[in-house]
C-alpha positions in Angstrom: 18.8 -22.3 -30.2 17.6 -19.5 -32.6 15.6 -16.5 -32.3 15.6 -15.3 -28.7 12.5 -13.2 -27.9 12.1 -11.2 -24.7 8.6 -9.6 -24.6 5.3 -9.0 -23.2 4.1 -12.2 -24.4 1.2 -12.4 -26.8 0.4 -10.5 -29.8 1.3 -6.4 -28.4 4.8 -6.8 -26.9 5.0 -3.0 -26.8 2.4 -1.1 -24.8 0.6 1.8 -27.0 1.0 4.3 -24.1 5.2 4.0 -24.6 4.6 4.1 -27.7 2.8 7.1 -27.7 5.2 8.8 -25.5 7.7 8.3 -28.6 5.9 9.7 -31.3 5.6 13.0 -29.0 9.0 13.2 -28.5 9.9 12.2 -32.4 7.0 15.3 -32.8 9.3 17.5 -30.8 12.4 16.6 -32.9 9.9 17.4 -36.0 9.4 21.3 -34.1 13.3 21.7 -33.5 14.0 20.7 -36.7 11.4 23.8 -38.2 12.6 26.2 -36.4 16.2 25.0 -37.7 14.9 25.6 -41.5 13.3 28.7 -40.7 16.6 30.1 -39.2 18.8 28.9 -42.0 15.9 30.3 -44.8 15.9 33.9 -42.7 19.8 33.9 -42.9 20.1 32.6 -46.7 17.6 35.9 -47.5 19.8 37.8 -45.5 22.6 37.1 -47.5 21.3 37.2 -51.0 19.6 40.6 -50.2 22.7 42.2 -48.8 25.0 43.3 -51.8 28.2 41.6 -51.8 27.4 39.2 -48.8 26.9 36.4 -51.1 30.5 36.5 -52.6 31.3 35.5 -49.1 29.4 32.8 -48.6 28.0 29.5 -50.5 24.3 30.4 -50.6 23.9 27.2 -52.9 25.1 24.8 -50.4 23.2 27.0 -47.5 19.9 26.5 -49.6 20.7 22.7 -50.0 20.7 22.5 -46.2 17.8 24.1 -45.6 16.0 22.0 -48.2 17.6 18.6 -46.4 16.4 20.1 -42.9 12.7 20.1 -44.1 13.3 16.8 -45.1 14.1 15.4 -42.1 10.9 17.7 -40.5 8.9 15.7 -43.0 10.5 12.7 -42.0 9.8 13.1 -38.4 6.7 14.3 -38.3 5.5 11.1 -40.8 7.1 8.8 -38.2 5.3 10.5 -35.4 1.9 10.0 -37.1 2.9 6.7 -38.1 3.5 5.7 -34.3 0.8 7.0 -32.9 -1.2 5.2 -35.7 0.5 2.2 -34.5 -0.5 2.5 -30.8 -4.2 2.7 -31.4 -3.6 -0.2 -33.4 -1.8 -2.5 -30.2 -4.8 -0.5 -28.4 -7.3 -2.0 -30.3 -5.8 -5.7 -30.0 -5.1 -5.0 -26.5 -9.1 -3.9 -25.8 -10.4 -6.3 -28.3 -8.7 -9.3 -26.5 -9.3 -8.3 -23.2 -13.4 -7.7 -23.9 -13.4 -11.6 -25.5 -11.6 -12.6 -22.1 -14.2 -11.3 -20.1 -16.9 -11.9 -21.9 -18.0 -14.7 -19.5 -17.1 -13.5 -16.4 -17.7 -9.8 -16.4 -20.0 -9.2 -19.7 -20.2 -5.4 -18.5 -16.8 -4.7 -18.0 -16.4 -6.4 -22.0 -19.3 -4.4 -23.8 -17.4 -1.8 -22.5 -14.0 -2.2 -23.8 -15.7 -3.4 -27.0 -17.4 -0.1 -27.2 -13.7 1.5 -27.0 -12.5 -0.5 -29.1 -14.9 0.5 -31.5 -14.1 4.0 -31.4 -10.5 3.4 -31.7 -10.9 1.7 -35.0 -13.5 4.4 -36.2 -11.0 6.8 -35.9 -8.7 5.6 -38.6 -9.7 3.3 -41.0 -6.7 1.6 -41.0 -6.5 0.1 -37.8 -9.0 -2.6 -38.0 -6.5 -4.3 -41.4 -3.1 -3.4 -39.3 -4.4 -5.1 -35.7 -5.8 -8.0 -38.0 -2.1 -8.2 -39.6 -0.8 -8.0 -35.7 -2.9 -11.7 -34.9 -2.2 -13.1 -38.0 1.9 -12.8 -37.6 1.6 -13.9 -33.8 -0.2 -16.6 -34.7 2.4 -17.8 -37.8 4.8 -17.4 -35.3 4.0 -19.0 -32.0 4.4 -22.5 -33.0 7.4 -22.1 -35.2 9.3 -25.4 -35.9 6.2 -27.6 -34.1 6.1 -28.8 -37.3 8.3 -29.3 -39.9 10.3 -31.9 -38.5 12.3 -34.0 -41.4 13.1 -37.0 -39.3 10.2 -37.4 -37.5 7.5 -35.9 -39.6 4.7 -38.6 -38.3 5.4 -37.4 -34.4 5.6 -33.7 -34.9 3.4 -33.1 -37.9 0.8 -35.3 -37.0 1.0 -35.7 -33.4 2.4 -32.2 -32.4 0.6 -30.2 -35.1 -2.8 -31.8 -33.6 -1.6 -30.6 -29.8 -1.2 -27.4 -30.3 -4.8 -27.2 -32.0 -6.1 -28.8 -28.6 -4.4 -25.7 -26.9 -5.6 -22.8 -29.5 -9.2 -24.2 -30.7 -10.4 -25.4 -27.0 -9.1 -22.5 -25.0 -8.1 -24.6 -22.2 -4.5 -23.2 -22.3 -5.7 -19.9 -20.6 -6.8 -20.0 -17.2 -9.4 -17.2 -17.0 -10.5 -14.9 -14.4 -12.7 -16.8 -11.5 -11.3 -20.5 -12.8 -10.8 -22.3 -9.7 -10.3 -25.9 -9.5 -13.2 -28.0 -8.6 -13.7 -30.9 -6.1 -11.6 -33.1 -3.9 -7.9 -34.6 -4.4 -6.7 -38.1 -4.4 -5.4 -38.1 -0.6 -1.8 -37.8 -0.3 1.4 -37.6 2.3 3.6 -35.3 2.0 7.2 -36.1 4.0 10.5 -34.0 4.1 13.6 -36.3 2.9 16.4 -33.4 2.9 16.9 -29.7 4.3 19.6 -27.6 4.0 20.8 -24.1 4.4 21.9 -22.6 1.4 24.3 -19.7 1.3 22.7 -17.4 -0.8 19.6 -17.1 -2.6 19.2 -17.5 -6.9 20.7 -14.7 -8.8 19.7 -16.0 -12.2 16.6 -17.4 -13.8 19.0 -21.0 -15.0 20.1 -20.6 -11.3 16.7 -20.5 -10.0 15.6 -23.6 -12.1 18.8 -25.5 -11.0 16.9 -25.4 -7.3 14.7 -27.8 -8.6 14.4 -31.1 -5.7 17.8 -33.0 -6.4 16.7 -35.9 -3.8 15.2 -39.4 -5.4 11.3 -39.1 -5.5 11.1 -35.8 -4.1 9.3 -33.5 -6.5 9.1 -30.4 -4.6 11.6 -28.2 -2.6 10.3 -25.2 -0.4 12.8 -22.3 0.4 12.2 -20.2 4.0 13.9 -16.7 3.8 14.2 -14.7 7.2 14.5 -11.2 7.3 16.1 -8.9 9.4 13.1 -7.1 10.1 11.2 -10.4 11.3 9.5 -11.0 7.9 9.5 -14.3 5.7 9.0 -15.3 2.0 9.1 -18.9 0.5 9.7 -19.7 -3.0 8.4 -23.1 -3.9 10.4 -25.2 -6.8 8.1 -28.0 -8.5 9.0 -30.6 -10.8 7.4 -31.5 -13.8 5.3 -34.2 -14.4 6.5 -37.8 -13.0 5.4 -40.6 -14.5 3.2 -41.1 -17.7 0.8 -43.5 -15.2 -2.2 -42.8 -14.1 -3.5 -42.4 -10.2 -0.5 -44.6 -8.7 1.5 -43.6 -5.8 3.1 -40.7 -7.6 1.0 -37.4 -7.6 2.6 -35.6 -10.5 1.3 -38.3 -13.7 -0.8 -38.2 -16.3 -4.1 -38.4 -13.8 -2.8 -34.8 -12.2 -2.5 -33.9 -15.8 -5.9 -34.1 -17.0 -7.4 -33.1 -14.0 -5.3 -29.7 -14.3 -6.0 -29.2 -17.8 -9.0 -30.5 -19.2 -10.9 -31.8 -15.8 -10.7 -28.1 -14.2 -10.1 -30.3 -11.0 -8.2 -30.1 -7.8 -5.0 -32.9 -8.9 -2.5 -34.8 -6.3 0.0 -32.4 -7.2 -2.0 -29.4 -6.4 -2.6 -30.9 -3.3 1.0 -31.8 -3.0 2.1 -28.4 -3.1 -0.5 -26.8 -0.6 0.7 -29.7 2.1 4.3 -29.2 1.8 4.3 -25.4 2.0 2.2 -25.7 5.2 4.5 -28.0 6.6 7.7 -25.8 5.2 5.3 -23.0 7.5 3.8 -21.1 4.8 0.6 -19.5 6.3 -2.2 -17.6 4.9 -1.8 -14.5 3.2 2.3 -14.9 3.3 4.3 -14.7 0.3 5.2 -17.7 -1.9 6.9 -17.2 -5.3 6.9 -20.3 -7.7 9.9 -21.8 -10.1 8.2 -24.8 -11.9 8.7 -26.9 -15.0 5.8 -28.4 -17.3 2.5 -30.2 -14.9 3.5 -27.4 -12.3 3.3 -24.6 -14.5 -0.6 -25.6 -13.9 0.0 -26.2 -10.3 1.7 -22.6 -10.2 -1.1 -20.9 -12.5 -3.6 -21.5 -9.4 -1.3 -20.4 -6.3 -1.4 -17.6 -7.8 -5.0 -17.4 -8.9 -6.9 -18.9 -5.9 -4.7 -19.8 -3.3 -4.8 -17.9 0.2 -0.7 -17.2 -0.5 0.2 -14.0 -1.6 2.1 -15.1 -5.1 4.4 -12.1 -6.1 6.3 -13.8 -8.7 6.4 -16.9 -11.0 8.7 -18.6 -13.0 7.5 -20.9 -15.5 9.1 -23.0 -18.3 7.3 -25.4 -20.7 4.0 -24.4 -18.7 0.6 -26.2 -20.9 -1.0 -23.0 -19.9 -1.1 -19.3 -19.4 -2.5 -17.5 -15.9 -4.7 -14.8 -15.8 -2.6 -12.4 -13.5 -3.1 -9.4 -11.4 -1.0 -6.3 -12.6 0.8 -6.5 -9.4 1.8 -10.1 -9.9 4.8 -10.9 -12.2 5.3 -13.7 -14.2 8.3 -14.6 -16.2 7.3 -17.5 -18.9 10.1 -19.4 -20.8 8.5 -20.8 -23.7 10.2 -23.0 -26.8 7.9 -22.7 -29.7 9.0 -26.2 -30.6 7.7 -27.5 -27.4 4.1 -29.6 -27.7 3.6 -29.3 -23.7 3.8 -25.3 -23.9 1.9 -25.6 -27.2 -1.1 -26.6 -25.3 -0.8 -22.9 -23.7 -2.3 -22.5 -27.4 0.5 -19.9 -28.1 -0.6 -17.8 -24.9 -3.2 -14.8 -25.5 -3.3 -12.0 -27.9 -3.3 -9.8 -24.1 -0.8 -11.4 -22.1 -0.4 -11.5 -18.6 0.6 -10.3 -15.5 2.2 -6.9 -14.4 4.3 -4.5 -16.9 7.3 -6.2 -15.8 6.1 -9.8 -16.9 8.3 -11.3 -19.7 7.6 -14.2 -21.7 11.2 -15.9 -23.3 10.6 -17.7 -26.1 12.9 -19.5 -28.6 13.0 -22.8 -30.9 15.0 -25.1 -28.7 17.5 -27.3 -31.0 16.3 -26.2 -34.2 18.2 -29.0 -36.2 15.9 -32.0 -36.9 17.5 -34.7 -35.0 16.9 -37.9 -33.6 17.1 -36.4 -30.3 13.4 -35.4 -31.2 12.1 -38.3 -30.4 12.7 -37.9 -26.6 11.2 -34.5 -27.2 14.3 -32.5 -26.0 12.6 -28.9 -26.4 10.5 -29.5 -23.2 13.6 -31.3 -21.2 14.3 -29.1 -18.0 17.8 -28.6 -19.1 16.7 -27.3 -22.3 14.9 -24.9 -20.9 17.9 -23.9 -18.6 19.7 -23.4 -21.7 17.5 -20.9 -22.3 17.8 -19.2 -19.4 21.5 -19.1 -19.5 21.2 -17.2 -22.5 18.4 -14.7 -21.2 20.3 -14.3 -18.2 23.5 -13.1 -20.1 21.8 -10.5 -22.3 21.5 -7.8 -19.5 18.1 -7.0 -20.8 16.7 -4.0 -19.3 13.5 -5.9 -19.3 14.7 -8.6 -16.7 15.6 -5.9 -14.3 12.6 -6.4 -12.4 13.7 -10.2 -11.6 17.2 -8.9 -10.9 15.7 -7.2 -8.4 14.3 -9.9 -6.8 17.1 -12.2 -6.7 18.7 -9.0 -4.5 16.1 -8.8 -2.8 15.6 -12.9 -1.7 19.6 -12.6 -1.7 18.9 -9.7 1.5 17.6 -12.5 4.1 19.6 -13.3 7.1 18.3 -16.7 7.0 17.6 -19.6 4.2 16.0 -22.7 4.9 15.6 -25.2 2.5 13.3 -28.8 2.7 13.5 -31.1 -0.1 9.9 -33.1 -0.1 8.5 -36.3 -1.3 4.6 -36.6 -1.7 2.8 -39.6 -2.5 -0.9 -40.9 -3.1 -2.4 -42.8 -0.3 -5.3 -45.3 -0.1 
């Protein structure tokens, strides 16, 4: 593993009103730092024009300083202008991607930010080249070792390399604004075929993917947690896709795939997923967070989008696809950019997603070219919990806002856990 990012997601992993809030305080330094040259300049007079002061003291060296103190004034006040040059820059990409994302839903709402946009870049002539430099480096970098691969070059290059075209030339890996999933699914049972009461909630991202259904065939696992105060929350763990087969008995296969992706339609799994929660006693409007792995990064992407549950938070890792989220919703997205299932997410959106505290964790999983490519080991679940582990031990101040919901799941007097199996039916 190599490379560990923890951002934003998408092109601007810094947001231009921070940034701006830097380059005023840099400015401040720059003030602090004048009125520092001026008072050693007033004193260096003093002494020179006081006969026999100077014999006392090293007017040289007290010149010298006063010289290296306007320096630094410079300095800062070039680093200010260059920062705040830099936030209308992540502005523009910012505005600019968000207008192209609306453009078919809400055409006003993008002329508008277009017409921002405009402005911005009309104010400094340099913008437009620097946001342009912005995409092109995201871009290089999203898919980094996709391709490449010396001992498989024919599956990666070929194969891979064409994937993660699908994702970034057909826009398919974004779920926009007012995508909902169309028609009727296959029928399906959904049965319980474990619960348990476990002691204590997740306190880790690894930990929470380690809840994934441990029971043969049972692909999800639904998590009650009673408060004190008489409320509940669920958090829903899917499995990944199943079987590579196609509208058999198991829900989560290549059929639910398609449908999710490129069909825009309602899959099995979907399905799946809505059934057990009801029967776990999910209702309406309650809260249900998500953890889930590749086909149910989909399955996840419209909970939260359409649903009648109140999705607060979503873990996703080697999701083919990136939500369009609410800025109260938070998503945290493990990503490897060696992974041809998250490829098809086409390297995510220049805008990313989701609330300020939504992170996207991104790495090349295994970087060495083995033969351990062949299985595809950068999307494997535990691969992606490797990730985690490694996320989870950097104490990044970004994560705090999942710390704080492990705390807060970790608060409930009860935990009830229900392993289930769902199947297609005739």
């Amino acid at each position: 593993m190599s490379g560990l990012t923890i951002d934003h997601g998408g092109a601007i992993s810094v947001d231009p009103d921070a940034l701006r809030d830097v380059a005023r305080r840099v400015d401040a330094v720059a003030s602090r730092y004048e009125d520092a040259r001026s008072a050693i300049m007033r004193a260096h007079r003093i002494i020179v024009d006081t006969p026999g002061f100077s014999a006392h003291v090293d007017t040289v060296g007290l010149w010298a300083s006063g010289q290296h103190v306007a320096r630094l004034h410079s300095e800062c006040q070039e680093t200010a202008r260059s920062t705040l040059l830099m936030a209308d820059a992540y502005e523009y990409v910012d505005l600019r991607a968000e207008a192209e994302m609306l453009a078919q839903t809400d055409p006003s709402t993008a002329q508008r930010l277009m017409r921002r946009a405009d402005r911005l870049a009309a104010s400094d002539d340099r913008i437009h080249a620097m946001a342009d430099e912005l995409i092109a480096q995201w871009r290089a970098e999203r898919f980094e070792g996709l391709t490449g691969n010396l001992v498989t070059p024919a599956l990666y290059d070929s194969v891979f390399g064409t994937v993660a075209m699908v994702g970034v030339v057909s826009g398919l890996g974004k779920v926009l604004p007012g995508e909902t999933l169309r028609g009727k699914a296959d029928r399906v049972s959904v049965s319980p075929v474990k619960t348990s009461s476990p002691a204590a909630a997740p306190s880790s991202i690894a930990g929470a993917l380690g809840r994934m259904p441990a029971t043969a065939g049972a692909q999800v696992a639904v998590e009650k947690y009673s408060f004190a105060d008489g409320t509940t929350k669920f958090v829903a763990y899917l499995q990944g896709t199943q079987s590579v087969g196609w509208g058999a008995k198991e829900p989560w296969d290549s059929k639910s795939n398609f449908q999710l992706y490129a069909g825009g339609q309602r899959s099995a799994s979907y399905q799946s997923t809505l059934d057990a929660l009801e029967a776990a006693g999910a209702e309406p409007g309650d809260e249900v967070d998500v953890v889930a792995h590749s086909q149910s990064g989909m399955v996840a992407a419209h909970l939260a989008m359409e649903s009648e549950f109140d999705v607060q938070m979503q873990i996703t890792a080697g999701s083919p696809v990136e939500p369009t989220l609410d800025d109260d919703q938070t998503i945290i997205q493990l990503r490897h950019t060696n992974d041809p299932v998250s490829a098809l997410a086409g390297g995510g959106s220049p805008e990313g997603t989701g609330s300020d505290d939504s992170v996207t964790i991104s790495t090349e999983a295994n970087p060495k070219d083995t033969l351990d490519d062949l299985a595809v080991d950068a999307h494997h679940l535990e691969t992606y919990r490797d990730t985690a582990r490694v996320a989870d031990a950097l104490s990044d101040p970004r994560m705090d806002a999942v710390d704080e919901f492990w705390s807060e799941l970790d608060s409930a007097e009860v935990i009830e856990r229900t392993e289930y199996q769902a199947e297609r039916v005739e």
